[in-house]
N, C-alpha and C positions, 0 to 999 in steps of 0.2 A: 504494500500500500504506500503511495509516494503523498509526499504532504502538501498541503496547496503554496505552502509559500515555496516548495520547490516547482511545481506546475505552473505556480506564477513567474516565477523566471526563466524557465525555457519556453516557455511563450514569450516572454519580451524577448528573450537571446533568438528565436527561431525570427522574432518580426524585425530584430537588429540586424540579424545577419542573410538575410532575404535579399533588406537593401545594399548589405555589404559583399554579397557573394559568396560569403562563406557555407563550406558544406553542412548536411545538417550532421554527418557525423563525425564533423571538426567541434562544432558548436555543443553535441553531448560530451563530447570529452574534456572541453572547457569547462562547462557547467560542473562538473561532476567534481573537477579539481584536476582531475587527472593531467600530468603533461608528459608528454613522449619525443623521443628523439627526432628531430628533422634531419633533410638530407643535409641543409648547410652544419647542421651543428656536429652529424656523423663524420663528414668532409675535414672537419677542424678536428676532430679528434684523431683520425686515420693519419692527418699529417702532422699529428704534434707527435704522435707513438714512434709511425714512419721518420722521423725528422727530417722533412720533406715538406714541400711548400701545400698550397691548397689545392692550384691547379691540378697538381699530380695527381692528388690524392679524391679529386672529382671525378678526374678522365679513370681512374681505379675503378671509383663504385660506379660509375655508369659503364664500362666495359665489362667489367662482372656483372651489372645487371643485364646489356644486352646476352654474355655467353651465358648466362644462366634461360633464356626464354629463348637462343637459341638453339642448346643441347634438349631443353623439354621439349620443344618443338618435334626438334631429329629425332631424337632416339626415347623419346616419353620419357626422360628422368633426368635429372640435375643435380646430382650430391653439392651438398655446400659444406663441407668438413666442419666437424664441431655442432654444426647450429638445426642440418635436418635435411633434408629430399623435396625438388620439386616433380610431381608424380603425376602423368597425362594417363587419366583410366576413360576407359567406353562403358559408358551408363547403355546398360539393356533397356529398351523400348518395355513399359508398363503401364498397367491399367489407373487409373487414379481417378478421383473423386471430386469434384465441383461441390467443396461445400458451404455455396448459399443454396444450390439447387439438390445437391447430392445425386446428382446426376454424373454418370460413370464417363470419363473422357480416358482416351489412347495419350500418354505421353509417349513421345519419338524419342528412338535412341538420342542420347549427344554424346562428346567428347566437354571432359569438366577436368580443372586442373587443381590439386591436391598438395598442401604440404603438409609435409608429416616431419614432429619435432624428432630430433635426436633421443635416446633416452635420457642422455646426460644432462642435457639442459631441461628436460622437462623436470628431471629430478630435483637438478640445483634451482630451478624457479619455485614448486611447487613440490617439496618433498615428499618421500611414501609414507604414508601411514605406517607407525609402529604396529606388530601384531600382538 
């Protein structure tokens, strides 16, 4: 159950950010508190560790991000060492369901693209449960 005065602010943030262009799931993450890495700020970090300038260290992550979406392409999978697998699977064509009408529709196969985390870092993010 969310409280009205949080309801009341993402409705003013949603009518703020309409005008501003921002997305609306930039704008939940705002609200919420949450903030996360950008590329410029990943970019500055690759090149203070690297001890290497920014430029470098842009043309870096945007060349790993083209071989990464060009290897899932080719060959349906992308290891990215350490962090997890991008994975191209064929979704089987199934029967599915219209529920305002509940009237039975044919979903068509597609091709949908999958990451799947490492174990190690799903571990170190979210540890196992003791038994």
């Amino acid at each position: 159950m969310m409280s009205a005065c949080w309801l009341h602010a993402r409705d003013a943030a949603a009518k703020a950010s309409k005008r501003a262009g921002i997305s609306q799931l930039h704008q939940q993450v705002q609200i919420q508190g949450g903030i996360w890495l950008q590329k410029s700020q990943l970019v500055k970090e690759l090149a203070e560790a690297a001890g290497t300038n920014g430029k470098v260290a842009k043309t870096f992550v945007e060349s790993y991000a083209a071989i990464a979406v060009r290897e899932t392409k080719k060959n349906g999978l992308f290891v990215l060492p350490g962090i997890g697998r991008l994975v191209k699977v064929d979704r089987k064509a199934r029967m599915g369901r219209n529920p305002a009408t509940g009237v039975a529709i044919k979903i068509p196969a597609k091709k949908v693209v999958k990451f799947r985390v490492a174990k190690s870092v799903k571990d170190s993010i979210v540890p196992p449960k003791k038994k």
